[in-house]
DRENMAR-589953 format. One line per 10 residues: number of its first residue (from 1); their letters; for each residue x, y, z of C-alpha. Coordinates in nm, 4 decimals. Last residue first. Layout:
N
NUM) A) X,Y,Z  ...
END
This chain:
351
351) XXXXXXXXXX) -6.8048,-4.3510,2.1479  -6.4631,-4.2423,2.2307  -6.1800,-4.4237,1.9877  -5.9386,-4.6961,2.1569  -6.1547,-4.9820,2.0096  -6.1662,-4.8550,1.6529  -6.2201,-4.5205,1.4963  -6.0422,-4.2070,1.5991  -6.1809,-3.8929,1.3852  -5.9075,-3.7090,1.1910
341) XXXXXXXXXX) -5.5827,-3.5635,1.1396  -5.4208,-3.6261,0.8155  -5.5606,-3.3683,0.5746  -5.4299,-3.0448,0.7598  -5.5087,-2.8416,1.0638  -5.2090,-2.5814,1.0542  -5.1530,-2.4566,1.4205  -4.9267,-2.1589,1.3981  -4.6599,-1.9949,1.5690  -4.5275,-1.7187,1.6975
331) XXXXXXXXXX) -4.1733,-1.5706,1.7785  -4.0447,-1.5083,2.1321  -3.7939,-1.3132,2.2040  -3.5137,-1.2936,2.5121  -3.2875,-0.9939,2.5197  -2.9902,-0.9270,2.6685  -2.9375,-0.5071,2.6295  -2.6529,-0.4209,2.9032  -2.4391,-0.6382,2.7301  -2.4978,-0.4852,2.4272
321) XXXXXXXXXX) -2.5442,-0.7179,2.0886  -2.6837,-0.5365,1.7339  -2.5306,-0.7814,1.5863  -2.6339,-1.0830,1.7856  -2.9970,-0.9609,1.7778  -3.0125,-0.9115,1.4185  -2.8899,-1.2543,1.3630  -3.1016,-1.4075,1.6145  -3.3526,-1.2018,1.4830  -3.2991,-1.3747,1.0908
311) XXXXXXXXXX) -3.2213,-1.7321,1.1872  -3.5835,-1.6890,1.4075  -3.7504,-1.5407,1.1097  -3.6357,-1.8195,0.8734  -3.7449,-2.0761,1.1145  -4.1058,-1.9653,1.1742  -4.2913,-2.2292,1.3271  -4.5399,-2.3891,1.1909  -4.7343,-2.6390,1.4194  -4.8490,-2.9582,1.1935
301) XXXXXXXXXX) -5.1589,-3.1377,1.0547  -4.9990,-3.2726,0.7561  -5.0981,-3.1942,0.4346  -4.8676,-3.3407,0.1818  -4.7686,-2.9912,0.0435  -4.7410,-2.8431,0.4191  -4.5036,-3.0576,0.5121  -4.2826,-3.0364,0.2121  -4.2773,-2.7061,0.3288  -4.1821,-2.7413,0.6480
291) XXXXXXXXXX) -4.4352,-2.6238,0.9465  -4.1924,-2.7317,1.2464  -4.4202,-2.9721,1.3997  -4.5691,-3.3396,1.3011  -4.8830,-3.5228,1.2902  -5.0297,-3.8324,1.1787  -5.3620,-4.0025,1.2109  -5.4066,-4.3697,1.1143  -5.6847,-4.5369,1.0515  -5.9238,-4.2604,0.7758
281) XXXXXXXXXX) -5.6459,-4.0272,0.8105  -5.4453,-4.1228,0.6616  -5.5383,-4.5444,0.5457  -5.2871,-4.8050,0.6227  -5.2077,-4.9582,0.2611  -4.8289,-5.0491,0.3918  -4.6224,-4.8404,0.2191  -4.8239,-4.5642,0.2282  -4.8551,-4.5898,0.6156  -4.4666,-4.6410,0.6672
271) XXXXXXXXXX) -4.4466,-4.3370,0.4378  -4.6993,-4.1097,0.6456  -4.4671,-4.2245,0.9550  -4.1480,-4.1046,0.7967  -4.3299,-3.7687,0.6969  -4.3987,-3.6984,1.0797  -4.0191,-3.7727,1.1593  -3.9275,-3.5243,0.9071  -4.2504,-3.3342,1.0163  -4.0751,-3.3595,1.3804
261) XXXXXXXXXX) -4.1757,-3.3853,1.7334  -4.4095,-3.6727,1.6100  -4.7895,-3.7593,1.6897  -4.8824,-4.1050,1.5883  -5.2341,-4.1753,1.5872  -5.5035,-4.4800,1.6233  -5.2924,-4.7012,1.8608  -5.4909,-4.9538,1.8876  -5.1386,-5.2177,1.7077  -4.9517,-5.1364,2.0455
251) XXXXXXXXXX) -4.6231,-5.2871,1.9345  -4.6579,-5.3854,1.5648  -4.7886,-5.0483,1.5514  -4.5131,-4.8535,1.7882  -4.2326,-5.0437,1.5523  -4.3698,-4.9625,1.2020  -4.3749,-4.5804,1.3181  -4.0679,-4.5841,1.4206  -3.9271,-4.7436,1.1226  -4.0790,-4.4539,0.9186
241) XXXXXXXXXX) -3.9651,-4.2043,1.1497  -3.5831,-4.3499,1.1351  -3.6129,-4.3399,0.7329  -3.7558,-3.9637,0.7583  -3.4848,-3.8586,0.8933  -3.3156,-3.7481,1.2658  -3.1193,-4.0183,1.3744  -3.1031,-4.1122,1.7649  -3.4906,-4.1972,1.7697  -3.6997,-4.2594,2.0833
231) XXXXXXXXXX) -4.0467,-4.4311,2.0483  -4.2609,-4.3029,2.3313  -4.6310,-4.4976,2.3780  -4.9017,-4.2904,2.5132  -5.2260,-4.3887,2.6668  -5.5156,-4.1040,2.7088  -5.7300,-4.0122,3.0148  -5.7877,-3.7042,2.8075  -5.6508,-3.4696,3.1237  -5.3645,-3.7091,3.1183
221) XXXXXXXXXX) -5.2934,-3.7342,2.7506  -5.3083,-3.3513,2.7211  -4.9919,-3.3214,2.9986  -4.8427,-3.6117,2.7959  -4.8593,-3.4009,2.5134  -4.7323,-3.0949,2.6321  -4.4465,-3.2779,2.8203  -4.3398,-3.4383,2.4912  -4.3361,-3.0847,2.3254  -4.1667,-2.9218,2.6450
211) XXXXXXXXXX) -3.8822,-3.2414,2.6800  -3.8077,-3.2210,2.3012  -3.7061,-2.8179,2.3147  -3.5636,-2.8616,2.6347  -3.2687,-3.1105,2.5977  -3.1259,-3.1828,2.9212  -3.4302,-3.4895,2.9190  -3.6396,-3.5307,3.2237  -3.9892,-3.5342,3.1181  -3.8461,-3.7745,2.8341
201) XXXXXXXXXX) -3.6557,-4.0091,3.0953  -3.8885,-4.0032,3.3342  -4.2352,-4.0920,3.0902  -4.0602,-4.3821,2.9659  -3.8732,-4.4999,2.6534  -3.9107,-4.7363,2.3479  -3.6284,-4.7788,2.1136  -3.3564,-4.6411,1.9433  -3.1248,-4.4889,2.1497  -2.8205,-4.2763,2.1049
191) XXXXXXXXXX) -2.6442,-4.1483,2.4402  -2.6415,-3.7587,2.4556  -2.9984,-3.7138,2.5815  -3.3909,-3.7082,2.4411  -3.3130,-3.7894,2.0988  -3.5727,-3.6711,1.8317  -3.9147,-3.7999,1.9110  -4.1804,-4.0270,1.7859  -4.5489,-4.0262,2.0267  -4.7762,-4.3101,1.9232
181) XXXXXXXXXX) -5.1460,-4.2547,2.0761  -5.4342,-4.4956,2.2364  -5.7233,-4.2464,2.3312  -5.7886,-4.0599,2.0364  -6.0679,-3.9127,2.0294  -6.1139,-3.5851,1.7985  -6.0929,-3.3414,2.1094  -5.8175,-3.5965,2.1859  -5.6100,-3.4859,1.8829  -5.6759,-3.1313,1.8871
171) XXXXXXXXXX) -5.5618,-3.0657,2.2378  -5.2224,-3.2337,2.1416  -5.1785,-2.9654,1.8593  -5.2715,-2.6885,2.1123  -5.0080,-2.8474,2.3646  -4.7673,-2.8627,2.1072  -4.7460,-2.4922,2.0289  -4.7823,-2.4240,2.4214  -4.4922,-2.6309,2.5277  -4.2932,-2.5229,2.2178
161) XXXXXXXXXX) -4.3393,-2.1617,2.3352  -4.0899,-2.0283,2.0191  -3.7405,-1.9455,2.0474  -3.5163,-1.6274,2.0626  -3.2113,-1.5784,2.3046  -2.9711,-1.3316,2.4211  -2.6680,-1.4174,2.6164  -2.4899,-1.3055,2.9429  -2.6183,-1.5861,3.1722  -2.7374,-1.9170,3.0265
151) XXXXXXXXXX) -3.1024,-1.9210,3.0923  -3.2274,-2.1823,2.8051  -3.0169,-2.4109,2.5862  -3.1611,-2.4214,2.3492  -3.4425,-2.2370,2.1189  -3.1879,-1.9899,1.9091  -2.8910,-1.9076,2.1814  -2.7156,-1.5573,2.0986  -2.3449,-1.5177,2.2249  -2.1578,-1.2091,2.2226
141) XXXXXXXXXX) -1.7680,-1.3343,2.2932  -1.6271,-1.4078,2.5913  -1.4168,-1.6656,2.4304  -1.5152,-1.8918,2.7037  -1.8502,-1.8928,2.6257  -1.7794,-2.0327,2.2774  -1.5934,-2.3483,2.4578  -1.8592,-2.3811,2.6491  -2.1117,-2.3882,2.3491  -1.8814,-2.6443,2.1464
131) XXXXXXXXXX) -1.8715,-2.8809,2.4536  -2.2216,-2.9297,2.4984  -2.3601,-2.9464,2.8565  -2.6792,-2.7290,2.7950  -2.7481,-2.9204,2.4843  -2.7432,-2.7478,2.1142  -3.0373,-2.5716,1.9299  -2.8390,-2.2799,1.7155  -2.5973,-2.0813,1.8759  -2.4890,-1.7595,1.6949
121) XXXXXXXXXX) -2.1775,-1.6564,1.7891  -1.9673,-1.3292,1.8269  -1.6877,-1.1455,1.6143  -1.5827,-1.4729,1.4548  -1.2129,-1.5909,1.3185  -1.3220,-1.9326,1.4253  -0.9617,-2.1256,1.6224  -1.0995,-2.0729,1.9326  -1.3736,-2.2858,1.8424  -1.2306,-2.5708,1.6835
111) XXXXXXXXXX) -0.9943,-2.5749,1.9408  -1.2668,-2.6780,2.2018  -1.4126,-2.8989,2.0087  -1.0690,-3.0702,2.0399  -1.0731,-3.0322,2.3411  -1.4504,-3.1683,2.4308  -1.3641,-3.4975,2.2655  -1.4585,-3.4582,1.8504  -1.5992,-3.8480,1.7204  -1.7230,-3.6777,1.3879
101) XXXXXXXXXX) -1.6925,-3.2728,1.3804  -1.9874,-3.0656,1.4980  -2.0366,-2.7742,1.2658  -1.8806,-2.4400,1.2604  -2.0279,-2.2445,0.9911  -1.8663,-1.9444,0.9277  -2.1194,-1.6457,0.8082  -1.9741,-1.3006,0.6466  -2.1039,-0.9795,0.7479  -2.2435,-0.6779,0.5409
91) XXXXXXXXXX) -2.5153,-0.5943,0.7638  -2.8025,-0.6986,0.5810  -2.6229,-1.0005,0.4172  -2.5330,-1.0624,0.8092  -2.9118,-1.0672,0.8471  -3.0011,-1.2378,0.5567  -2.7764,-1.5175,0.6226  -2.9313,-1.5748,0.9636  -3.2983,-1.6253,0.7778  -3.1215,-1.9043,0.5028
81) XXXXXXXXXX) -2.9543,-2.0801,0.8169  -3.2917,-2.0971,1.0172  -3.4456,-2.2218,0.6727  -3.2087,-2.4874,0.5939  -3.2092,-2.5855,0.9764  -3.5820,-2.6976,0.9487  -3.5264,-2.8469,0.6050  -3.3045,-3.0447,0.7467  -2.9990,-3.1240,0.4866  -2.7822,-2.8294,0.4163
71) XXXXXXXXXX) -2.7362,-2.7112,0.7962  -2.7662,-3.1514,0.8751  -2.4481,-3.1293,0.5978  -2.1710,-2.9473,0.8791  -2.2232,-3.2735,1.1099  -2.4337,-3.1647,1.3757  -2.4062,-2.9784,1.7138  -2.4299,-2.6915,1.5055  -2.2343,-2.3613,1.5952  -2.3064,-2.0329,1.3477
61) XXXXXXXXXX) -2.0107,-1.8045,1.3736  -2.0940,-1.4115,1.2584  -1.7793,-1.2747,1.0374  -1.6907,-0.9134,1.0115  -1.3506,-1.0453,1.1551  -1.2641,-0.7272,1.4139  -0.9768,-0.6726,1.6258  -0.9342,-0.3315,1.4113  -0.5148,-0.4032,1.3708  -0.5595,-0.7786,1.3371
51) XXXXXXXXXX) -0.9333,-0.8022,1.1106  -0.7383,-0.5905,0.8654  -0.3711,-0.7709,0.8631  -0.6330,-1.0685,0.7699  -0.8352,-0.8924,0.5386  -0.5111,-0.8327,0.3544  -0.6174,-0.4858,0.2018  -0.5799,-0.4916,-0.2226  -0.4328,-0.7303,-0.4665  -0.1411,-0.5583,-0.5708
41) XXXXXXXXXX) -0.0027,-0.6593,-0.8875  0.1922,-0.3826,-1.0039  -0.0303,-0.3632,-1.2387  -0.3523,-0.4305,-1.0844  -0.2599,-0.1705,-0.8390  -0.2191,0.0927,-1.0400  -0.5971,0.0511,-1.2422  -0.7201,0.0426,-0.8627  -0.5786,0.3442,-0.7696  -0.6658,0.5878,-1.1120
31) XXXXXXXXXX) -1.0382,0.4268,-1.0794  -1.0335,0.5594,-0.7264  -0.8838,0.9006,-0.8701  -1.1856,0.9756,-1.1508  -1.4749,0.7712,-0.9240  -1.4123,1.1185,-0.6342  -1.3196,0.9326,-0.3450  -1.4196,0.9187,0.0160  -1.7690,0.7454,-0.1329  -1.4604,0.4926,-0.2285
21) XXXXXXXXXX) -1.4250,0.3961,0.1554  -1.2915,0.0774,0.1871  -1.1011,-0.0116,-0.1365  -0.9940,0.3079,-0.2593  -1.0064,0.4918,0.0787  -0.6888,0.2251,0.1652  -0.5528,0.3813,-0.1435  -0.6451,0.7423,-0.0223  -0.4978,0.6698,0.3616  -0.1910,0.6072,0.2334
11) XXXXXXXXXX) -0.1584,0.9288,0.0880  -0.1052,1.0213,-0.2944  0.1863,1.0630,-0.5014  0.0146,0.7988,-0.7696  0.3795,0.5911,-0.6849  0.4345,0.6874,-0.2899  0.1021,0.5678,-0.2634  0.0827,0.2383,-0.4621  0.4457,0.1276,-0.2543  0.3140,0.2073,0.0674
1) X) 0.0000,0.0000,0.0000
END
């Protein structure tokens, strides 16, 4: 940059003006600049010696406690990512994605943090003990938390009521008689299970997003006088819904609908039903949550909830961060009464 200056016989401050600041500039002498620095080469600001001397990256870290494809994969996350890249789009900020790496011990989760050239972090759905969001909060960094953990101190956080949500869904099942129900959720804990679990271990699960929709349900269930059956699933796709789905029927073969935490899981179960001539609603009924668009052209009866808004505030939110400003926000949702819930028929139906 030296060089360039003492060349055009101009300051240092005008090349840098050049690249950073051409309103600075009138287009006549910028355009002089940057035609003498392609020839001699010079490629511009090292955004590196940049982010040293202002202690700044411009870049907003996204930690997953997934592999980096679930952000590219669930349609959920798709959204939430799409909505956070529209705020640093906004703001003229670069996104690192910083994903959960295969077998990673807590160190080396640990360095993959410190080693994100980030200006603050944007947390989305991990565990309260996971290694990747201590490791974050150790940085001292601003932090926002979309849907969980909840209460960690110095951080912002936006979410939806998922007790609530799923407690309207759950509502609408029994008002339409179910008494015998399959619930399939996403994994209640760190250890990967596949199989069926108890009320203690999903009413106490670390992970609060499951734990409030299953609570909701089995809140409903009681005042119904309903049964519920809990099929656990480590992998979150449509395959592990579907085999859920086959497993609570063979099971508790009353069971006259399967509500799921999911519409992944939720469209797994509509395929297991397909697949083997089980009539939706007329049998079986099916729900999910999230709202996802391939939800929504099947029909399910789902909660939407608005993932590209809440990618977008916490975005916002962790720009616009003040310590003195933590906020917590709540975005709505909505019940979407599709084609697959209806009227319980059978021996577990009211009549």
């Amino acid at each position: 940059m030296a060089s360039l200056a003492a060349e055009l016989k101009v300051s240092r401050t005008t090349v840098s003006n050049a690249y950073n600041r051409p309103d600075q500039l009138s287009p006549e002498l910028r355009e002089r600049v940057l035609a003498a620095a392609k020839e001699i080469g010079y490629p511009g600001p090292d955004p590196v010696a940049r982010s040293l001397r202002t202690r700044k990256a411009d870049t907003v870290g996204l930690l997953l406690d997934q592999p980096l494809s679930y952000s590219f994969r669930d349609p959920a996350a798709v959204e939430f990512v799409a909505g956070l890249a529209d705020a640093c789009d906004s703001a003229g900020k670069s996104l690192l994605i910083v994903p959960a790496g295969p077998d990673r011990d807590d160190s080396q989760a640990a360095a993959a943090v410190q080693r994100a050239g980030v200006d603050g972090f944007v947390v989305y759905s991990v565990s309260v003990d996971d290694p990747y969001l201590a490791a974050a909060l150790e940085r001292q960094l601003p932090v926002v938390v979309c849907d969980q953990p909840v209460g960690i101190p110095g951080t912002s956080r936006v979410g939806i009521d998922d007790y609530c949500a799923m407690r309207e869904l759950a509502d609408a099942v029994f008002a339409a008689g179910h008494r015998r129900i399959g619930v399939i959720c996403m994994r209640l804990g760190p250890d990967d299970r596949d199989e069926f679990v108890g009320r203690e271990r999903a009413l106490t699960s670390p992970l609060p997003v499951q734990n409030a929709r299953i609570r909701a349900i089995l809140d409903a269930a009681d005042m119904a006088g309903a049964e519920v059956t809990i099929a656990e699933r480590s992998a979150h796709s449509r395959d592990a819904g579907q085999q859920a789905a086959h497993e609570l029927r063979r099971a508790v073969p009353s069971i006259t609908a399967v509500m799921c935490t999911t519409d992944v899981l939720a469209l797994g179960a509509l395929a297991y039903a397909a697949d083997d001539g089980i009539g939706v609603p007329r049998t079986l009924s099916v729900t999910g949550f999230d709202g996802i668009r391939e939800a929504r052209r099947a029909g399910l009866t789902t909660v939407a909830q608005p993932a590209a808004l809440k990618g977008r505030r916490a975005g916002e939110l962790l720009l616009a961060y003040s310590p003195d400003r933590l906020a917590v926000e709540m975005v709505p949702t909505e019940l979407l009464l599709g084609a697959t819930l209806g009227p319980a028929v059978g021996p577990s139906s009211v009549g």
